[in-house]
Structures are given as structure tokens and as C-alpha cells.
C-alpha positions in Angstrom: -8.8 -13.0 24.2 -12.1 -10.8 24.3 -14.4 -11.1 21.8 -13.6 -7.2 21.4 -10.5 -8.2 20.5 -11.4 -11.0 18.2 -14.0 -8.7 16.1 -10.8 -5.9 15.7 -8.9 -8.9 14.8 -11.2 -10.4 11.8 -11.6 -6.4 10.8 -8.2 -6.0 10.4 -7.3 -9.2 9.0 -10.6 -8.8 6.1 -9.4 -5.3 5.3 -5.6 -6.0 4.8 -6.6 -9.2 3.1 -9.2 -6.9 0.6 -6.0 -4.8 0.0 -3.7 -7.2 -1.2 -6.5 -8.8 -3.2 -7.3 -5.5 -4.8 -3.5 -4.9 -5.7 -2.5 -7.9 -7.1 -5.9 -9.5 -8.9 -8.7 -6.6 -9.1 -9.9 -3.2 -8.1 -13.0 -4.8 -7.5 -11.6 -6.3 -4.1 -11.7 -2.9 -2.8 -15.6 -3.3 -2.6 -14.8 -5.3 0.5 -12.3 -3.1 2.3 -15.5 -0.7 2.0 -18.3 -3.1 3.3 -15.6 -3.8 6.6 -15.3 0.1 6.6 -19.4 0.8 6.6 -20.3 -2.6 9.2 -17.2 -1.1 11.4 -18.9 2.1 11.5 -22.8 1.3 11.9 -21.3 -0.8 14.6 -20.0 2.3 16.4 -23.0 4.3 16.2 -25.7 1.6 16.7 -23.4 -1.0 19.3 -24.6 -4.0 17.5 -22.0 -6.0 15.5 -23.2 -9.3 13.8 -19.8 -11.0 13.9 -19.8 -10.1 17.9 -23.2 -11.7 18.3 -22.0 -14.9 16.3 -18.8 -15.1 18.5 -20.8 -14.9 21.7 -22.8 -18.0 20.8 -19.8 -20.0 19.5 -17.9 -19.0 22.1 -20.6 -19.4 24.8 -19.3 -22.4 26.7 -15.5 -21.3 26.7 -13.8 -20.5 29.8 -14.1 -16.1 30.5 -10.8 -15.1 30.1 -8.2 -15.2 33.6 -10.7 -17.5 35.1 -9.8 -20.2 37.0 -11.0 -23.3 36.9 -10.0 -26.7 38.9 -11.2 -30.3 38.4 
């Protein structure tokens, strides 16, 4: 999976999550589907995410995806 893919992912997942939150415990909740919202969108204009940068170093010894590797 790309880390493209993994950032969508944990958007998704936080925003849905903030939505059910907000529903069933407190508006408040909803304060979160907004910060998502406003890091999704200074991301698009400024093509720097902080979640991508933390993925790459996690992620920085792990195979690239449909590589191939033999022992």
C-alpha cells in the first residue's frame, strides 16, 4: 500500500470516527472532523502532510511495494 494511500486511509478513518463521536456523545467531536478537513486542505495547496512525513520514516526500511526480493 502507498503511503498515499495510507494518509487517505487515516483521513477517512479520523473523520468518520469524529462523526460518530459527535452523534452519539458531543457536538464538540465535530471540532475534529474540521481540523482533518483544514490539514487535508493546507496539504493540497502546500504538498507537505505531517502524517506522510511520519510514515516515510516509520516505514523507511519496508519493502517498496511489487518489489521483489529473494534470500
Amino acid at each position: 500500500m502507498s503511503i498515499e494511500r495510507m494518509v487517505r486511509g487515516f483521513a477517512g478513518t479520523f473523520i468518520l470516527v469524529s462523526l460518530l463521536l459527535a452523534h452519539y456523545e458531543s457536538p464538540n467531536w465535530l471540532w475534529l472532523t474540521a481540523f482533518v478537513g483544514a490539514n487535508l486542505l493546507q496539504s493540497s495547496l502546500t504538498r507537505w502532510c505531517l502524517l506522510e512525513r511520519i510514515l516515510r520514516r516509520v516505514l523507511k526500511n519496508r519493502p517498496t511495494e511489487g518489489s521483489c526480493k529473494t534470500a
